[in-house]
TILOMAR-905671 format. One record per residue (C-alpha): residue number from 1; residue in three letters; x, y, z. Coordinates in steps of 0.5 Angstrom, whole numbers. Each point is the difference from the previous one (the first is absolute). Layout:
  num  residuo      u      v      w
  NUM      ALA      X      Y      Z
...
This chain:
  num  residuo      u      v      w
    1      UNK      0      0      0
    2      UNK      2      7     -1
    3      UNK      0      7      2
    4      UNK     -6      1     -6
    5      UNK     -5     -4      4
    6      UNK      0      4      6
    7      UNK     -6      6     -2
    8      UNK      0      6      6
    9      UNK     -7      3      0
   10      UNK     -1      6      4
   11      UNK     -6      4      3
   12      UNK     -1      6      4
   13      UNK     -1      0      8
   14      UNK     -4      5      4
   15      UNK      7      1      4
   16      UNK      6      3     -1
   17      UNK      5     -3     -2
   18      UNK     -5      0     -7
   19      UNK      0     -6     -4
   20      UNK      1     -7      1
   21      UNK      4     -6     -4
   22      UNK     -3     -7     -2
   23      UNK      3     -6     -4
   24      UNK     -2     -6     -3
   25      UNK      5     -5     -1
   26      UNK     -2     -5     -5
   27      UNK      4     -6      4
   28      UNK     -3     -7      0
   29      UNK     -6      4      3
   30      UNK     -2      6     -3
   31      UNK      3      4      7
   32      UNK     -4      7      3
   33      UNK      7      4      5
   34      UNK     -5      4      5
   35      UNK     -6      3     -2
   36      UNK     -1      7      0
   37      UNK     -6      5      4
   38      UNK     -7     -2      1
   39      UNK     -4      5     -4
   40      UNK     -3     -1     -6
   41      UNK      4      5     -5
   42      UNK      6     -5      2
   43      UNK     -3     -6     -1
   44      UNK     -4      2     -7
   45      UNK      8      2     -2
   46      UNK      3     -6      2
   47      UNK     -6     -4     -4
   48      UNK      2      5     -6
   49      UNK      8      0      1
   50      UNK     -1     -9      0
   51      UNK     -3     -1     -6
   52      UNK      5      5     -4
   53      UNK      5     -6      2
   54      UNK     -7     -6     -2
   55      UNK     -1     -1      7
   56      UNK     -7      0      4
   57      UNK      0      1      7
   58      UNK     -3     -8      0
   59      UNK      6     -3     -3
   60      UNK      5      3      6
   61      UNK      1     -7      5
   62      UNK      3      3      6
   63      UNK      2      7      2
   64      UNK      7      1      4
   65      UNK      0      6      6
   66      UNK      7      4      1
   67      UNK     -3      2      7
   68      UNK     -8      1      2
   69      UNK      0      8     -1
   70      UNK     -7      2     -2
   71      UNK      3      2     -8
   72      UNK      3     -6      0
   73      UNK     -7     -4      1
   74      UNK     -6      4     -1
   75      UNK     -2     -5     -6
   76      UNK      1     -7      3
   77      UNK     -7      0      1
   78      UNK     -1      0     -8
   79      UNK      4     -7     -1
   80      UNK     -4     -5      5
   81      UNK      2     -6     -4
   82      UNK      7      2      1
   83      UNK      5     -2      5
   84      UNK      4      5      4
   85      UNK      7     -1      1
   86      UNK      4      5      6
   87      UNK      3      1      6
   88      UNK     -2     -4      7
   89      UNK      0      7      2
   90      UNK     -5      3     -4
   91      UNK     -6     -5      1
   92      UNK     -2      3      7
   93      UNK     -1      8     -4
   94      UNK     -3     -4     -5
   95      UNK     -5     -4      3
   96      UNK     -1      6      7
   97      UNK     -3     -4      3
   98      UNK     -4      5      7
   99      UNK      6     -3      4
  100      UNK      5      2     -3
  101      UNK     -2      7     -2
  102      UNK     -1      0      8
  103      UNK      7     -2      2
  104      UNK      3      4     -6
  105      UNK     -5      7      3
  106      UNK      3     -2      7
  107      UNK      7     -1     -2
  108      UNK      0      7     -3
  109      UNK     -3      2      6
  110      UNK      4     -2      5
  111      UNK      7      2     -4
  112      UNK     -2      7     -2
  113      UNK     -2      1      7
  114      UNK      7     -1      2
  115      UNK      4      4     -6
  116      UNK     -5      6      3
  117      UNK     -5      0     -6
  118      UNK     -6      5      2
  119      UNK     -6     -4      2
  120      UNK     -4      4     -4
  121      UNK      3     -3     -6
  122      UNK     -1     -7      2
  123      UNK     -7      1     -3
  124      UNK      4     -2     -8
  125      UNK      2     -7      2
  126      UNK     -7     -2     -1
  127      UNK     -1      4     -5
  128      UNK      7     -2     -3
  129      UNK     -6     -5     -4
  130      UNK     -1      5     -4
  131      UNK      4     -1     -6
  132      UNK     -2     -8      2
  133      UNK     -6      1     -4
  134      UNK      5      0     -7
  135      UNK      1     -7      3
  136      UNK     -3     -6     -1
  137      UNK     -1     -6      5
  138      UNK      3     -6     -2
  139      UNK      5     -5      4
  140      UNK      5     -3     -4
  141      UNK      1     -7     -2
  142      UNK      7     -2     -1
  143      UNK      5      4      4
  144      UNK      7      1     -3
  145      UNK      7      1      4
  146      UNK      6      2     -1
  147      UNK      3     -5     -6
  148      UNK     -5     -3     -1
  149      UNK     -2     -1     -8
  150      UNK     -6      3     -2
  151      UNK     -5     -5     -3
  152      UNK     -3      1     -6
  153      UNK      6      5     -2
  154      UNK      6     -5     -2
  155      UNK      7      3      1
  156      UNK     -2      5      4
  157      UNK      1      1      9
  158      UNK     -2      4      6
  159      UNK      5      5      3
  160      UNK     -3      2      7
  161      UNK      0      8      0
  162      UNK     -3      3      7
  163      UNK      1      7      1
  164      UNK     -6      3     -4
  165      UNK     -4     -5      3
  166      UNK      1     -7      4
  167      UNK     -3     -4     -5
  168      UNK      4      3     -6
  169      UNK      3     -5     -4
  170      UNK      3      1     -8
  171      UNK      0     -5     -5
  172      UNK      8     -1     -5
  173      UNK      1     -4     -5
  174      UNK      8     -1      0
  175      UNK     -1     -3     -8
  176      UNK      1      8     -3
  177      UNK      0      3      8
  178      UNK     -8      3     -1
  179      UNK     -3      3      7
  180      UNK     -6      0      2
  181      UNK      0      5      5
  182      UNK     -6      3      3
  183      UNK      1      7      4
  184      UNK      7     -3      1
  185      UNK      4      4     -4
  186      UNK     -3      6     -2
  187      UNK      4      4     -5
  188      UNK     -4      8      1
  189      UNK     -2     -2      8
  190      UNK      3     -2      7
  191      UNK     -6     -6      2
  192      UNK     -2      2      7
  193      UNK      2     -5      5
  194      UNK     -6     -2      3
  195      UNK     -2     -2      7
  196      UNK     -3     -6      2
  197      UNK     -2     -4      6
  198      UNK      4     -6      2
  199      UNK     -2     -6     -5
  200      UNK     -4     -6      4
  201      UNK      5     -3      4
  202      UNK      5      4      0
  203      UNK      1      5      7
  204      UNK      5      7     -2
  205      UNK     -4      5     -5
  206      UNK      3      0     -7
  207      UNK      6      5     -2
  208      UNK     -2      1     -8
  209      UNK      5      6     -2
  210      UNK      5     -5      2
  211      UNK     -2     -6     -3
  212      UNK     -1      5     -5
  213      UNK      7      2     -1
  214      UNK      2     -8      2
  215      UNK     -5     -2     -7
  216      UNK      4      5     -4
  217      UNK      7     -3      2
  218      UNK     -3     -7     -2
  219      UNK     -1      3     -7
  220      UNK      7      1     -1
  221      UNK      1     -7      0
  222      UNK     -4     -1     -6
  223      UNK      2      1     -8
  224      UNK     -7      4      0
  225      UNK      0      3     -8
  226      UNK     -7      3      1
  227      UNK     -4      2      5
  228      UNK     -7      0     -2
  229      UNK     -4      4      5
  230      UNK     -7      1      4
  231      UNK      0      8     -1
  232      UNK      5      4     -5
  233      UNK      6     -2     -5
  234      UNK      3     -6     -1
  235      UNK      7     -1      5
  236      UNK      6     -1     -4
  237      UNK      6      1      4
  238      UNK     -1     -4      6
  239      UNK      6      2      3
  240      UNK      0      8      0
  241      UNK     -7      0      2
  242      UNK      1     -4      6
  243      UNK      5      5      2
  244      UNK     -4      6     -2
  245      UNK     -5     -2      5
  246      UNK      4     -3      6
  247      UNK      5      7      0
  248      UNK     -7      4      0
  249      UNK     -2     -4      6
  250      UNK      6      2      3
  251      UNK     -2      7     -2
  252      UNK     -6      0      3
  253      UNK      2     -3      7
  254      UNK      5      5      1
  255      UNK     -5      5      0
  256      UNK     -4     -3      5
  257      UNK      7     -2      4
  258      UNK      0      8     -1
  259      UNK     -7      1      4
  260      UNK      2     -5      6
  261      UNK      7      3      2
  262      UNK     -4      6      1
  263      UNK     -3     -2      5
  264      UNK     -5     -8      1
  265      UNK     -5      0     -4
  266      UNK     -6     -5     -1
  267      UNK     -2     -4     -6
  268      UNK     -6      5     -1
  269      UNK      5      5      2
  270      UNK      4     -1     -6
  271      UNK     -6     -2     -4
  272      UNK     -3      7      1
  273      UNK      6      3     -2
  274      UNK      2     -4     -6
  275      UNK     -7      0     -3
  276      UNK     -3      7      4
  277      UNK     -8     -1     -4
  278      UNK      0     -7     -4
  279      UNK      0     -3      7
  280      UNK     -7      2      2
  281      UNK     -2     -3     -7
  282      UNK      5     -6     -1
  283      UNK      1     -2      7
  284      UNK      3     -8     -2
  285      UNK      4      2     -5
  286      UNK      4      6      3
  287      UNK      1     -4      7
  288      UNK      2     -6     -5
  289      UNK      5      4     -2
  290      UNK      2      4      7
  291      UNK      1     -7      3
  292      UNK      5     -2     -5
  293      UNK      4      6      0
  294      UNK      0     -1      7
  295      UNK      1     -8      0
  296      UNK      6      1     -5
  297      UNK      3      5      4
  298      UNK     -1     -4      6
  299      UNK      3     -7     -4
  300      UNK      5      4     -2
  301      UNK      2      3      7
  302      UNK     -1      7      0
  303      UNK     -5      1      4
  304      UNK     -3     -5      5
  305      UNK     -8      1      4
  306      UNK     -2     -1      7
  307      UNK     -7     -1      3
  308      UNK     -3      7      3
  309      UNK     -7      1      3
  310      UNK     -2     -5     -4
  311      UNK      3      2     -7
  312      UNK      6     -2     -3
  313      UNK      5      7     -2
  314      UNK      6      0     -3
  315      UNK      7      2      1
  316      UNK      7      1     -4
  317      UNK      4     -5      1
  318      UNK      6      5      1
  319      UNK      3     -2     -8
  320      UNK      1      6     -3
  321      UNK      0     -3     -7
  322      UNK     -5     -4     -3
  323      UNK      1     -5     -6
């Protein structure tokens, strides 16, 4: 099989990261990667753009999910004769099942409490559902990890990439080094790292801005020719961007470095600073990002936290430099 079986289809999506991508693999099973928004404009352009390559929505046999993000899902429910393939870590915000969304509002709850987050936002965390509606509700039926052949697409691989979300995987196919890369390796944009509760079983909360950075080392071990990805442009060199995007992490880490030698600061201190108005109308978002820069810093040994009147608050390590 060749690069030439590989069809992108794109649709727009009410967020703003603006359109996103699809592809059909024409493998030993005619393959959909990811499945866009749940909107009618999106599924009425993805029928139009599969039959300009002589396809109908009925000959997709399985569907293939880089992570559960809702433009990543929003038309599974279109496809119930169609398997889906994914991540074990995306099949609970699939499915969001009433005790998993309790135990994800609580989790949220309890941590924003101790990064000083004004309660008043705490109103968002039920709300965050609202980009849900762009989603559909349909658990997985084969799940893939890291390694594992992906069925139905000979030659093909699963690389586990957490960082942007846990479930997030990208699909290579060594033969001409193709990548299937989801909102891995975003040419034009940074992916936000984004929070998330502790998996079933496991007891310390996810760190994603590192495992980001750690997924993006792994790339390098990988003859990776072309990126072909969820949002934006192609990647082609692999290595450039990758060091692009870990010394711009740097950049932005120093700047909070820069708060917190001032004097200790809060997670939702630093957040208010980094994101004075976008904070009231993206509160899961911007703490995302505030908790990584400050894991990053922490990870690194430039500042380190203690536990005050019930809050965490941060502080320079003493290290001058950072990088």
């Amino acid at each position: 099989m060749n690069e030439e079986r590989v069809y992108r289809i794109t649709v727009p999506t009410p967020f703003p990261v603006g359109d996103v991508h699809m592809y059909v693999i024409a493998g030993d099973r005619l393959t959909l990667v990811d499945a866009g928004v749940k909107t009618e404009e999106a599924w009425q352009l993805f029928v139009k753009q599969l039959g300009e390559v002589g396809y109908a929505p009925e000959d997709i046999e399985q569907i293939v999910i880089t992570h559960h993000h809702p433009d990543h899902v929003g038309l599974l429910d279109y496809f119930p004769h169609a398997p889906i393939i994914g991540h074990p870590k995306a099949d609970p915000f699939l499915r969001r099942e009433r005790s998993f969304m309790e135990r994800y509002v609580q989790f949220f709850q309890e941590f924003f409490t101790e990064c000083g987050v004004d309660r008043r936002l705490f109103s968002q965390l039920s709300k965050e559902g609202g980009s849900l509606r762009y989603a559909s509700r349909r658990g997985l039926d084969i799940m893939v990890t890291e390694g594992d052949a992906v069925p139905g697409m000979p030659g093909w691989q699963v690389i586990e990439t957490p960082g942007h979300a846990q479930s997030h995987i990208a699909l290579y196919r060594e033969a001409d080094g193709l990548l299937i890369g989801g909102d891995h390796l975003l040419v034009h944009i940074s992916p936000n790292p984004m929070m998330e509760p502790p998996a079933e079983g496991e007891t310390g909360r996810p760190k994603p801005l590192l495992q980001y950075n750690e997924s993006l080392e792994k790339m390098l071990q990988y003859d990776i020719v072309r990126s072909l990805n969820g949002h934006g442009d192609d990647a082609t060199d692999i290595p450039a961007l990758v060091r692009e995007r870990l010394d711009k992490q740097r950049q932005r880490a120093e700047r909070v470095l820069e708060m917190v030698k001032e004097r200790p600061h809060t997670v939702f201190d630093v957040c208010q600073k980094l994101f004075p108005t976008a904070y009231e109308r993206q509160l899961m978002l911007t703490m995302s990002e505030t908790i990584g820069q400050l894991d990053y810093l922490e990870e690194n040994g430039y500042v380190q936290k203690r536990h005050e009147d019930g809050h965490y608050v941060y502080e320079a390590a003493g290290v001058s430099v950072c990088g």
